[in-house]
N, C-alpha and C positions, 0 to 999 in steps of 0.2 A: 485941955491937956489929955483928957481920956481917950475922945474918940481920934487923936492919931496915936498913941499909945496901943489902941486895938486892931487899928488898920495895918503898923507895924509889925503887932504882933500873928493877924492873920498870914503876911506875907511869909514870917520866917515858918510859920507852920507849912506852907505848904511849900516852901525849900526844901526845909525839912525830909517832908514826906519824900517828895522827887527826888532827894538823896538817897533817901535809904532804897527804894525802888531802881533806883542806879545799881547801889550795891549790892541788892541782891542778884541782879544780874552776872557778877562778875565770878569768876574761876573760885574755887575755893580758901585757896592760897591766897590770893588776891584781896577777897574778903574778909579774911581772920590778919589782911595786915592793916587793911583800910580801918578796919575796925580799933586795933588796938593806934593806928597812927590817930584817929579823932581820942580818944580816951586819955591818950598822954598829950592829945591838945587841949584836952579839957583842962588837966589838973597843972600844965605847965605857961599855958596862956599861948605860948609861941613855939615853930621848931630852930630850936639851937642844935646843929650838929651835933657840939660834944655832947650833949644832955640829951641827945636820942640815940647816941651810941652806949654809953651810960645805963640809960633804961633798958637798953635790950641787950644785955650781957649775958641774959641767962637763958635767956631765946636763942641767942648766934651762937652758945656753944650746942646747944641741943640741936642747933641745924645742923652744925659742924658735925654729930656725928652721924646724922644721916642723909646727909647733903647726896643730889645726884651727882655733883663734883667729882665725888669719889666711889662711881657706879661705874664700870665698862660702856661706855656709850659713845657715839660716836659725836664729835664735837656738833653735828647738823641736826641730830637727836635731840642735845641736850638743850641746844640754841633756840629750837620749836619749843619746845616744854616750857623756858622758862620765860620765853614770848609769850605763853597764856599764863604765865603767874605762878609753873610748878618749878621748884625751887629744893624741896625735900620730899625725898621718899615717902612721907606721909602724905605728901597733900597727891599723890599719885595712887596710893591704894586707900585714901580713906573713901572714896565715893568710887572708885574701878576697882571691878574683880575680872571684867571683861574686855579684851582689846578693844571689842566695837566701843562700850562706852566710854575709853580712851580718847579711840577716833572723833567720838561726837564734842567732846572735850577738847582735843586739840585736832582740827580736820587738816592740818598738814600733816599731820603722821598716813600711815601705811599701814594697813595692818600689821604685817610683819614687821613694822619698826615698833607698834605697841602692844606686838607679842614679847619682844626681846628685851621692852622695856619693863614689862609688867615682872618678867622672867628675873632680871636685874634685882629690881626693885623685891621683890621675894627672898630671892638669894642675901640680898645684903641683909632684909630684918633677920633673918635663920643664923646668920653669921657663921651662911658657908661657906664666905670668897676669904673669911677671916679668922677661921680657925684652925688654919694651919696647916705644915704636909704633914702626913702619917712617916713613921720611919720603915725601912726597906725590911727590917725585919719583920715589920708587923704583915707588909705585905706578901711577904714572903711565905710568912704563915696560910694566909689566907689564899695564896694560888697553890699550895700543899693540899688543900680541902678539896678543891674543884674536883670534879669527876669528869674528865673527858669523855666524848662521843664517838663511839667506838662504830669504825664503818664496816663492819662485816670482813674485813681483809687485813690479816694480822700484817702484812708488809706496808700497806699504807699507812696504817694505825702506827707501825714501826717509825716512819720519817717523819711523821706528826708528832711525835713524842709522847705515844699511848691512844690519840686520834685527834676531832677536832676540838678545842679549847671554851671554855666556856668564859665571856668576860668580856671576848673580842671578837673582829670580825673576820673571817675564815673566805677568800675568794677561792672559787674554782674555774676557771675558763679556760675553754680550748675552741677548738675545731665542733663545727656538726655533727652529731654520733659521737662524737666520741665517750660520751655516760654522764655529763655533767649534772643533767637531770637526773640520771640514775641515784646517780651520789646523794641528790640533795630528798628523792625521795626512802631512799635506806639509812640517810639520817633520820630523818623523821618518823621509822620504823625502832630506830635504834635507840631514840633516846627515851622510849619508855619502856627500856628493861628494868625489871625489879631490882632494887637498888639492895636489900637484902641478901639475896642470893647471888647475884651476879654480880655486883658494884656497879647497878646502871645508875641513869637518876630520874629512872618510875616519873618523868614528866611528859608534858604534853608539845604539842608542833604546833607552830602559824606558818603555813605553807602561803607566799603570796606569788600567785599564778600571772606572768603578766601574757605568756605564749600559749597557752592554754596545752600546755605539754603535758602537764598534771591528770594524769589517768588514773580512778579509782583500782581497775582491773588490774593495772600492775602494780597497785601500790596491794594490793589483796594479795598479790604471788608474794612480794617481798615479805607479809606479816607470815602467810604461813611458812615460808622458806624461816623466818627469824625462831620461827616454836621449832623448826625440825633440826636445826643449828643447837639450839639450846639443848635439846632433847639428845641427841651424839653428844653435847658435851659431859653431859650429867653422866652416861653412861660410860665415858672415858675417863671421871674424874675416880680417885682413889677415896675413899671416905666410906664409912661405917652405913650400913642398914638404912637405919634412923636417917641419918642426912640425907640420903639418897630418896627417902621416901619424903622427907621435905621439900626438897628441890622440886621432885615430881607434881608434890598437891602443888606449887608453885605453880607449876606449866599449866594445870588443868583448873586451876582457879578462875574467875571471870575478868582476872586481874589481866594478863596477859593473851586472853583469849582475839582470835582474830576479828572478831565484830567489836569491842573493846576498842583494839589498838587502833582499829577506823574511826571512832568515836572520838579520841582523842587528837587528832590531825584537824586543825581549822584552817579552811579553804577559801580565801581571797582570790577574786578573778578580777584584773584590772584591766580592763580594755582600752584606755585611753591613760596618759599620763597626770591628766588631774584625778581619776582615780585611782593612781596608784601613790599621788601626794599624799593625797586627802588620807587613804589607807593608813600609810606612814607616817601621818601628824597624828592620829588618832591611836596608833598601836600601840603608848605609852598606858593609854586608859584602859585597851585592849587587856593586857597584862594583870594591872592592878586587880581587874574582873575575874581574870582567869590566872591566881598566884603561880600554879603549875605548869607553867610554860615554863622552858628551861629553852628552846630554838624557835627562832624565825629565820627561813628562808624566804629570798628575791629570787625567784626564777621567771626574769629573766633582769638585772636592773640595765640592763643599756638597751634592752628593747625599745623601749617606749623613746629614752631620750636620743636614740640613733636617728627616729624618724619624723618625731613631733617639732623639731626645732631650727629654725633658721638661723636664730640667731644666737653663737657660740658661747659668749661672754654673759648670755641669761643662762644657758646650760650648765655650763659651768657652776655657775651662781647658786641654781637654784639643787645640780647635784653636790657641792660641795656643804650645802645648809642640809640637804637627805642625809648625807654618810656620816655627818656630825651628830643626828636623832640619834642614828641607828647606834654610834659608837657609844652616846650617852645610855643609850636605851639598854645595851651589852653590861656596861658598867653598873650602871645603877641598879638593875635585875640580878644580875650575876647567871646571864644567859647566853647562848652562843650565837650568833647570827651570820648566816650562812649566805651568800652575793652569788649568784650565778653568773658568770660574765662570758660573752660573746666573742668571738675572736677577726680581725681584720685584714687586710691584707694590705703590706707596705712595699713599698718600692725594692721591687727585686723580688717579690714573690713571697719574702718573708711573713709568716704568721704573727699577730702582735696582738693582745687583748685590746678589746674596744675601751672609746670613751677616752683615749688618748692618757698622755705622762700626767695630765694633771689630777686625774686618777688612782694614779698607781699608789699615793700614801693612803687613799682609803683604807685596805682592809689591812690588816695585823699582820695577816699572811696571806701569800698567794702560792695556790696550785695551780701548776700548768697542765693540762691535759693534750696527748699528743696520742698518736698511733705509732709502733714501733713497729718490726719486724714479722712478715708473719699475720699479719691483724692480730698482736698482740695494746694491748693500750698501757701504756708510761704515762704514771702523776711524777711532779719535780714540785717540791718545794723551790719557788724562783725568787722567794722574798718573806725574810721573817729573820726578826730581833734574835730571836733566841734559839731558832733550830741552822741547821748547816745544809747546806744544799744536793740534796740526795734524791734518789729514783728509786721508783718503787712500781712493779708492775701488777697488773691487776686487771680484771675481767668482770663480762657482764653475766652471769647466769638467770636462767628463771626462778631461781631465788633472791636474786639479787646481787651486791658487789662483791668479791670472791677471789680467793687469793686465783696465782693461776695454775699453780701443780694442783691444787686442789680441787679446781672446778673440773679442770682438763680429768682427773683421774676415777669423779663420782658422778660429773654430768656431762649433757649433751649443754654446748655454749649455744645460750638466748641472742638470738638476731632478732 
C-alpha cells in the first residue's frame, strides 16, 4: 500500500507544480481570482453557485466601485481589457504607469487606447469625473481674476473684452500678410509685462513655429517698441514723484529688459506633423517645468495638416484629439493659447479659414483678419460665447501691433 500511495502522491505534486506555473503566467486579475477560486475550493470542497456568490460579497462591491464599467471607455476598449482578465481599475494601474506596459499586457490595444485608458483609470481613483460641477458663481469669481493679454492696440484689446483671455483658446486667421503672425508674436512680447505696475501677468511664451515665420529680429523690434510704449505711458500718467520713480526703476530693471523678454519666449520648430504632435503631447510636462508660462501659441496649426494627409477622417481624428490637449491644457494651467489659422478659398472666391466647419468649435473665439480700405487691416470677432460681433482696426508698425490714428500720427507704417 505504500509504494502506490507514493507514486500517487509524486503525480499530484507535479500537477501541482504545472498549475501554479500556469498561473503565474496569467494577467494579474486573472491570478488574484484563480487564486482565491482554489482557496474557497479548498475549504468548500465544491463550487455551488450560491455559495460562491456568497463568499465574494465583499469583493463585488469593492469592484463595484471601481469597476471599468463605470469608466468613459469605449465598449471595444473595455471588451479588450476584460478579454485579458482587467475587470477593475486596480488590476489596470497596479502593475501600468505606462501605455507601453499596458500594450504588452493587452497587445490589442493601441497606444492611444491605453493612453486614454490609463487617463480614465487615474481620473476615477482622484474622483475627478465624481465630484461634482462647481457653481457659476464660483466660476464666475474665478474668470474676474484672470488678467487678459493685452495686444498693443487699445481697439482690438476693446472687442476682445480687455484682450486675449486666459483659460481658452483664442483663433486668429486670415489672409497672407495680413499680421496674423504679428499678433501672435506681440502677444508673446506682451504677456510679460510686470503684473505690479502695469496689471500684466510678468509670464513667460511657448511660441510653436510650424512655418518658420518666427523671426528673432522682429520679435527684438516688438520688445524694444513694448519698453518705449511703457515709457510714453508712465510719462502720461498723473501720479506723484515717488510712483513715477517706481514705475521707471521698473523699466530699467532686468526684469523687463529687452534680452530678458527674449529669454523668456521658448521656441519650437516643427517641421513635419509628427513633430508638432509629439510637441503637443508633451507640452503638458512642458509647463509643469516651466510654472510661468501663462501663453502658447500654433503658428501655424493647419500647416502641417493641410498638406501631410490624404486621408480626411484620420485628420480630423487626429486634429480633433490636438484641440482637446490644447483646451485641457488652457484650462487646467489657467493659460491662454493662441491657434494661428490659415485661410482658403471656396467656391465663389470667397475667403473661409482652413481646416474646414469641423474645426470651427475648436477655439473659444475666433478673429478674422481681413484688409480693409486703403491697406488699412480689420480684426472681427466672428465667433465667441460671450463677446458680440464687432471690428476693430488696427496696424502693423516697427514696433509692433498699433492702433491706427496712432501709428499713422507717431510712425512710419512697417512693411
Amino acid at each position: 500500500m505504500f509504494l502506490p500511495f507514493c507514486v500517487h502522491w509524486g503525480k499530484f505534486k507535479i500537477r501541482l507544480q504545472n498549475k501554479r506555473e500556469r498561473d503565474s503566467c496569467l494577467p494579474p486579475r486573472r491570478r488574484e481570482k484563480t487564486m482565491h477560486h482554489h482557496q474557497h475550493q479548498h475549504q468548500h470542497g465544491n463550487y455551488n453557485n450560491n455559495n460562491h456568490a456568497a463568499a465574494n460579497n465583499s469583493y463585488s462591491s469593492w469592484q463595484s466601485s471601481y469597476s471599468l464599467n463605470a469608466l468613459p471607455l469605449s465598449p471595444t476598449v473595455r471588451a479588450k481589457l476584460q478579454f485579458c482578465g482587467f475587470n477593475a481599475v486596480q488590476d489596470v494601474l497596479r502593475h501600468h504607469s505606462l501605455p507601453v506596459q499596458l500594450v504588452k499586457s493587452v497587445p490589442s490595444l493601441t497606444l492611444d487606447e491605453a493612453q486614454d485608458v490609463l487617463k480614465a483609470c487615474r481620473c476615477g481613483l482622484d474622483g475627478f469625473a465624481l465630484r461634482g460641477a462647481k457653481s457659476a458663481s464660483e466660476l464666475l469669481k474665478k474668470e474676474q481674476e484672470r488678467i487678459p493679454l493685452m495686444t498693443f492696440c487699445a481697439q482690438v484689446d476693446g472687442i476682445l473684452g480687455g484682450g486675449v483671455q486666459t483659460g481658452e483658446i483664442t483663433e486668429f486667421c486670415g489672409a497672407p500678410g495680413v499680421g496674423k503672425t504679428q499678433i501672435g508674436m506681440q502677444l508673446a512680447v506682451s504677456v510679460q509685462l510686470p503684473k505690479e505696475f502695469f496689471c500684466g501677468n510678468e509670464g513667460e511664451c511657448v511660441y510653436v513655429d510650424t512655418e518658420g515665420s518666427f523671426t528673432c529680429d522682429r520679435c527684438e523690434d516688438m520688445a524694444i517698441g513694448a519698453r518705449r510704449k511703457l515709457e510714453e505711458r508712465v510719462q502720461e500718467m498723473r501720479c506723484s514723484e515717488e510712483e513715477r520713480r517706481e514705475y521707471e526703476e521698473c523699466l530699467e530693471s532686468n526684469m523687463f529688459s529687452v534680452d530678458s523678454i527674449l529669454k523668456r519666449i521658448h521656441v519650437f520648430r516643427c517641421h513635419e506633423v509628427t513633430e508638432l504632435l509629439a510637441c503637443l503631447d508633451h507640452m503638458p510636462e512642458f509647463v509643469k517645468e516651466h510654472p510661468k508660462v501663462k501663453l502658447v501659441v500654433v503658428d501655424s496649426i493647419a500647416f502641417h495638416f493641410r498638406q501631410d494627409f490624404d486621408d480626411m477622417a484620420l485628420r480630423a481624428s487626429i486634429l480633433a484629439k490636438t484641440t482637446n490637449n490644447l483646451m485641457s491644457l488652457a484650462k487646467k494651467h489657467e493659460l491662454a493659447v493662441v491657434t494661428i489659422n490659415q485661410a482658403t478659398t471656396k467656391p465663389g472666391g470667397r475667403l473661409a479659414p482652413a481646416l474646414g466647419e469641423s474645426y470651427a468649435h475648436a477655439a473659444t473665439t475666433r478673429v478674422a483678419l481681413s484688409w480693409g480700405e486703403e491697406g488699412t487691416r480689420i480684426a472681427y470677432v466672428a465667433k465667441s460665447p460671450r463677446l458680440a460681433n464687432r471690428k476693430a482696426m488696427y496696424t502693423i508698425t516697427r514696433d509692433g501691433v498699433r492702433d491706427v490714428v496712432h501709428a499713422a500720427s507717431k510712425r512710419k507704417k512697417f512693411t
